[in-house]
C-alpha positions as CSV (number, residue, x, y, z in Angstrom):
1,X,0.0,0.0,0.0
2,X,3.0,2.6,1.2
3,X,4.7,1.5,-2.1
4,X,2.0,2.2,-4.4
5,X,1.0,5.4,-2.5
6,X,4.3,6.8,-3.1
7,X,4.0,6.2,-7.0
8,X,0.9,8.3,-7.2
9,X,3.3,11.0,-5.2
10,X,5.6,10.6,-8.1
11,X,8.2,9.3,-5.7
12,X,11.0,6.9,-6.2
13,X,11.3,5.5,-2.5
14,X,12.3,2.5,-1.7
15,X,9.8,0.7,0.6
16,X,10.8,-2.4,2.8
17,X,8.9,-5.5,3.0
18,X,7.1,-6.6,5.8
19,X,9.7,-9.3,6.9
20,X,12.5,-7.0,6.5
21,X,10.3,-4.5,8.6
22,X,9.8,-7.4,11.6
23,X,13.7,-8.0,11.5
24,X,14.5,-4.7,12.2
25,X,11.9,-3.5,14.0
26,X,13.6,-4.3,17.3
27,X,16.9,-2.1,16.5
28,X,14.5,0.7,14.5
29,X,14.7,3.9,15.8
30,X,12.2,6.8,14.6
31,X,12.1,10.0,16.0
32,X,9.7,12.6,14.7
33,X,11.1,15.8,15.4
34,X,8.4,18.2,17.6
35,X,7.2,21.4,15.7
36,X,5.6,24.0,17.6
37,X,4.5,26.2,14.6
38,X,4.6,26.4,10.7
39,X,1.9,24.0,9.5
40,X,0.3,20.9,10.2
41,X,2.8,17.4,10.2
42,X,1.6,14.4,7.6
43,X,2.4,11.2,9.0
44,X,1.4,8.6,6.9
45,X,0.8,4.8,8.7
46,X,0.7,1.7,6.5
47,X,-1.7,-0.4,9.1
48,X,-1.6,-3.3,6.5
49,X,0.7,-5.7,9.0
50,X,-1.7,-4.7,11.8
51,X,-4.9,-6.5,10.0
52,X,-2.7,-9.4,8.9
């Protein structure tokens, strides 16, 4: 879903699989910076692996 999402964006990410995503969740480190002003922030969540 994120990979064909980011097509229609006219991006050329590269999205990781679901099993690479469950290997390296453990070690994965996000941080989503906070931004007091200057707009609204677009996460975008691929719940696909949650319904699985």
């Amino acid at each position: 879903m994120v990979a064909s999402l980011l097509r229609l964006a006219g991006l050329d990410w590269p999205v990781p699989d679901y099993p690479t995503l469950c290997r390296r969740q453990k070690t994965l480190k996000v941080q989503i910076p906070y931004r007091r002003a200057g707009g609204p922030l677009n996460l975008l969540v691929d719940n696909e692996a949650l319904t699985a």
